[in-house]
VMD Tcl script that draws the C-alpha trace (Angstrom):
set ca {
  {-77.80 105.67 194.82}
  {-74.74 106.63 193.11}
  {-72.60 104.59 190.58}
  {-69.89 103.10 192.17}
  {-67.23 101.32 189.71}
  {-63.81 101.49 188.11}
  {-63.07 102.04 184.70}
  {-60.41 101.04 182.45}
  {-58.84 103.27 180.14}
  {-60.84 101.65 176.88}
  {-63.65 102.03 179.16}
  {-63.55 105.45 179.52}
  {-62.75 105.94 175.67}
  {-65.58 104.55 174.37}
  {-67.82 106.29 176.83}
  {-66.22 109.57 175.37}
  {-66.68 107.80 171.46}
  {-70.40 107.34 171.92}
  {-70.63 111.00 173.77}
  {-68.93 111.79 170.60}
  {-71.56 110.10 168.29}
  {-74.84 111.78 169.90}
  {-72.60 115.09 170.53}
  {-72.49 115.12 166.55}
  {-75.61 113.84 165.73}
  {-77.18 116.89 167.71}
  {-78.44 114.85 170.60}
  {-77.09 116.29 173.65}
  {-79.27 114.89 176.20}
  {-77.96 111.36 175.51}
  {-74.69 112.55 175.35}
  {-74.88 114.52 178.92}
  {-76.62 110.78 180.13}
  {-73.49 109.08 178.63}
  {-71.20 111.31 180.23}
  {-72.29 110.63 183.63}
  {-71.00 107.05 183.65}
  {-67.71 108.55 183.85}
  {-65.99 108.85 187.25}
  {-67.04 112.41 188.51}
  {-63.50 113.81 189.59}
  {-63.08 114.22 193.66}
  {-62.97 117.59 193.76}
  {-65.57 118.46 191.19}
  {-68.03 116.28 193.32}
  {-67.43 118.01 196.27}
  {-67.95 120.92 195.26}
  {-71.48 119.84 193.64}
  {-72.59 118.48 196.99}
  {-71.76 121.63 199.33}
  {-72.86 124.15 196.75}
  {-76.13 122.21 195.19}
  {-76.38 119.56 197.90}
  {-75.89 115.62 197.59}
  {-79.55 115.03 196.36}
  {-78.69 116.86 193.39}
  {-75.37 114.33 193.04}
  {-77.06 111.34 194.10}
  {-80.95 112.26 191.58}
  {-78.20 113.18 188.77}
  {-76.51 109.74 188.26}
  {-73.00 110.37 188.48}
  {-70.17 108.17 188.90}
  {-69.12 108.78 192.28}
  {-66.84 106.10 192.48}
  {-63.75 108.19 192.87}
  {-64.95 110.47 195.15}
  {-66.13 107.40 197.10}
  {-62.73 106.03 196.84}
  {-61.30 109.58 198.50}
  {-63.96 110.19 200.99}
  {-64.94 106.86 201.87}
  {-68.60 105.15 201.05}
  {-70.25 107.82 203.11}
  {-69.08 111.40 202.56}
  {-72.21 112.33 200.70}
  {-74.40 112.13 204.48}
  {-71.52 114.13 206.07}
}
mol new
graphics top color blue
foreach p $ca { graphics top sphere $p radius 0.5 }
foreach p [lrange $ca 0 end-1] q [lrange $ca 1 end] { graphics top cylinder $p $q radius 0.2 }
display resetview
């Protein structure tokens, strides 16, 4: 199931300062992980779930919270 929360603005700064850190260090597949905690924008998710389909959306571990916040709790089974 998706990630549904709100961030703050320091929230979403250290997310990007620790995407930073493993970015740098060469470790990209803990930075993409990191990443994901950040609110996927609305748009960007919908596009994800016509063109690749919600499993991939819902399997990936995005933060869907904004695009649940636009769409309401169940746009990914519409």
């Amino acid at each position: 199931m998706p990630q549904a929360q709100t961030m703050t603005e320091d929230d979403i700064s250290a997310i990007a300062e620790k995407a930073h850190v493993y970015m740098t260090a060469g470790n990209m597949e803990e930075c993409a992980l990191i990443l994901k905690q950040l609110p996927l924008a609305p748009y960007l998710a919908e596009f994800a779930k016509n063109r690749l389909g919600p499993e991939f959306l819902i399997k990936g571990g995005f933060n869907l919270s904004e695009a649940e916040a636009e769409f309401g709790l169940d746009w990914l089974s519409k």
